[in-house]
matplotlib code that plots the C-alpha trace (Angstrom):
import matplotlib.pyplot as plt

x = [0.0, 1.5, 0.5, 2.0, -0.7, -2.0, 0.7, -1.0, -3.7, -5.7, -6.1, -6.9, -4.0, -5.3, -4.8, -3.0, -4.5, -3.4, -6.1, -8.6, -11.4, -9.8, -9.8, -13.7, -14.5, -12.4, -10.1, -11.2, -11.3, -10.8, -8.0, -4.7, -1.9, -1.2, -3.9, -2.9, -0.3, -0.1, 2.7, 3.5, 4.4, 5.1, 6.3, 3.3, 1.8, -1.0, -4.6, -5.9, -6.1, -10.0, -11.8, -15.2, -17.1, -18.0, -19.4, -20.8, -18.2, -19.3, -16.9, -14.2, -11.6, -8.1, -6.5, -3.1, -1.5, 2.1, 4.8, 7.4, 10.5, 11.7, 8.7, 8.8, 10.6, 9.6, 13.1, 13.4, 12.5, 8.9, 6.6, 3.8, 0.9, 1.8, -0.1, -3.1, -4.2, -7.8, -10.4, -13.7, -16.0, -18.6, -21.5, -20.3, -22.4, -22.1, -21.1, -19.9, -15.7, -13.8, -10.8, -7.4, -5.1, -2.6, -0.2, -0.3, 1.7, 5.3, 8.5, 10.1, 13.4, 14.1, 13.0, 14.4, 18.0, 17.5, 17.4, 20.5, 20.7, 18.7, 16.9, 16.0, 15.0, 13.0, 11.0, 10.2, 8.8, 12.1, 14.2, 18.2, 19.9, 23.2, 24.7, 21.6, 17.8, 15.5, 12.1, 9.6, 6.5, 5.1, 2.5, 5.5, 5.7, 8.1, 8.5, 9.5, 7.9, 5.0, 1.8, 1.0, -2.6, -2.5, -5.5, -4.2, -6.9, -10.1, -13.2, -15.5, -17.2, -14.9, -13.6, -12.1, -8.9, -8.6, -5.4, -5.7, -2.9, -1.9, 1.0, 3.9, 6.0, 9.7, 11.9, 12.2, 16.4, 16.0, 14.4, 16.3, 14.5, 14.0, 16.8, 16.1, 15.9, 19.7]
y = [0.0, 3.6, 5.1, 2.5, 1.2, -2.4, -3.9, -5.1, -4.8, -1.7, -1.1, 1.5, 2.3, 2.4, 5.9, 6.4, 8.7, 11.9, 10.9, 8.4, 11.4, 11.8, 8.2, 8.1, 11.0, 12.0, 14.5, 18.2, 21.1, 23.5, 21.9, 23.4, 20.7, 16.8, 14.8, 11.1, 9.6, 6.3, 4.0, 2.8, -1.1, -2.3, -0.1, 1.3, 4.1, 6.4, 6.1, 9.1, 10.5, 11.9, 12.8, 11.4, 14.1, 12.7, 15.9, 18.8, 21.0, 24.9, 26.9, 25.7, 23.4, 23.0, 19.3, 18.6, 14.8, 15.2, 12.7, 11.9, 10.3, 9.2, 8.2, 10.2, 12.9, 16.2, 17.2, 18.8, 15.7, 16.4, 17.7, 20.1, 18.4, 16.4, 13.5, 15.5, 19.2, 18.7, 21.8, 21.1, 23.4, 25.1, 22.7, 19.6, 17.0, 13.7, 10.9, 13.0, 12.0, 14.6, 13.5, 14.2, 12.8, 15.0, 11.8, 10.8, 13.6, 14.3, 16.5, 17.6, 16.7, 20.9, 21.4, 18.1, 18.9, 22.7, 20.5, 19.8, 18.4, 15.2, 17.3, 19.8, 17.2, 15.1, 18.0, 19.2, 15.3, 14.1, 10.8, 11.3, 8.5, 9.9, 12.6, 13.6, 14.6, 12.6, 13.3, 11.3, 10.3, 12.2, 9.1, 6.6, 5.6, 2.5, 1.3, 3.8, 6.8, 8.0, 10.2, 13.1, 14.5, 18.2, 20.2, 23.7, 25.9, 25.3, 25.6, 23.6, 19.8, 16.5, 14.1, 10.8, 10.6, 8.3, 6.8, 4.6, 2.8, 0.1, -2.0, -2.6, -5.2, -5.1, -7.4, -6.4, -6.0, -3.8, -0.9, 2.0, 2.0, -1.9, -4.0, -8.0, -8.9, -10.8]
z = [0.0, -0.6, 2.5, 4.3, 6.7, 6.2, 8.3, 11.0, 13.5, 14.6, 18.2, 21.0, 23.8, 27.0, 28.9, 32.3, 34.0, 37.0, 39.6, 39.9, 39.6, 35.5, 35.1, 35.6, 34.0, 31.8, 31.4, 33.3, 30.3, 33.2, 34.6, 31.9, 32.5, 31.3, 32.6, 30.6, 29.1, 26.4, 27.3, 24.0, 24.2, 20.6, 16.8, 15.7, 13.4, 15.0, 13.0, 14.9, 18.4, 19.8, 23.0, 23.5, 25.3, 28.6, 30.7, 28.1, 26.9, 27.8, 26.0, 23.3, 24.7, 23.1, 24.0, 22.5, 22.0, 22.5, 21.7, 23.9, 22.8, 26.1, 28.4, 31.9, 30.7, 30.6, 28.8, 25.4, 23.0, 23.7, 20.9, 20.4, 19.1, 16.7, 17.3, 17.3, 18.2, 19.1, 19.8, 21.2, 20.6, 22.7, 23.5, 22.3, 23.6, 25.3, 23.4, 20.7, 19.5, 17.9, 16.0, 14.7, 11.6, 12.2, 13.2, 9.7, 8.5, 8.4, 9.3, 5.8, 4.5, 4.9, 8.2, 8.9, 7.9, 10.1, 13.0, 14.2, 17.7, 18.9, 21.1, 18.6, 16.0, 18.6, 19.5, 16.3, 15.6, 13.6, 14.4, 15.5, 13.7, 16.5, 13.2, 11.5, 11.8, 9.8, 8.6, 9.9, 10.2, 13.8, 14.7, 14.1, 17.8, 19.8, 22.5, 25.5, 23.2, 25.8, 23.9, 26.8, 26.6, 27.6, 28.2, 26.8, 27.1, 28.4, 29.9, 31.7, 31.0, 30.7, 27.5, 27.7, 25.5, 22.8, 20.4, 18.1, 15.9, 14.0, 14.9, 12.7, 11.8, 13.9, 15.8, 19.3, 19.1, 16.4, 18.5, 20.1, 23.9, 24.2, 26.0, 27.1, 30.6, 31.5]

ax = plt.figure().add_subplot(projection="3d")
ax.plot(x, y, z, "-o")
ax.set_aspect("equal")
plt.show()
């Protein structure tokens, strides 16, 4: 397939969560900070990211999916919305998912190649192959890559996140963060 998807299964990440209060209903669009996080256990490509309205939004709400390159860190690989910048707008029911693709596009060779420190080419969404920047595709996620979900401006009522990929094809020992037990 050109667009490279097809390689294997589609399936939903399940969110971690800052309180127990989030967990049940869903992150607070008056609260601005992260409020989940995606552990991400295996190479896969994002689909799209959403929120499912779980309290009626009053107001618009803005929730960006960041990606991490090194989970737990709050240093400077992290991006700024690349897996999805998501606005809700004012009175968007209960039950209703908003969505984002943006995952499915790309850094550009150009930008890319302006990049030129790992931590400057992991924020912007590239891949450090240790000399250069790569562009990359931003939902291209592996294990010990983390997706934050940041409420960035908001207002009041509640949404559950959602992320949604398909996994890819890779042998463990070819991965940069993944190292066998001894």
């Amino acid at each position: 397939m050109s667009d490279g998807y097809g390689v294997g299964p589609k399936v939903a990440l399940f969110p971690r969560y800052t309180t127990a209060a989030i967990e049940a209903s869903g992150c607070n669009m008056a609260n601005t900070a992260d409020e989940a996080w995606f552990d991400v256990p295996f190479k896969c490509r994002v689909i799209y990211a959403a929120m499912v309205v779980t309290t009626i939004i009053a107001g618009d709400a803005v929730v960006k999916f960041d990606r991490r390159h090194t989970a737990g860190s709050d240093g400077s690989d992290r991006t700024d919305g690349t897996i999805a910048s998501i606005t809700l707008p004012n009175t968007t029911a209960v039950g209703t998912m908003v969505y984002d693709k943006a995952a499915q596009g790309s850094l550009t060779k150009a930008a890319a190649d302006a990049l030129i420190t790992a931590a400057t080419c992991r924020a912007g969404g590239g891949y450090w192959d240790g000399t250069n920047c790569k562009n990359h595709p931003y939902g291209e996620l592996q294990p010990g890559n983390e997706v934050v979900v940041q409420v960035v401006s908001g207002t009041t009522g509640n949404a559950a996140p959602i992320l949604v990929v398909e996994m890819l094809d890779e042998v463990m020992a070819n991965l940069d963060n993944v190292l066998e037990t001894a």
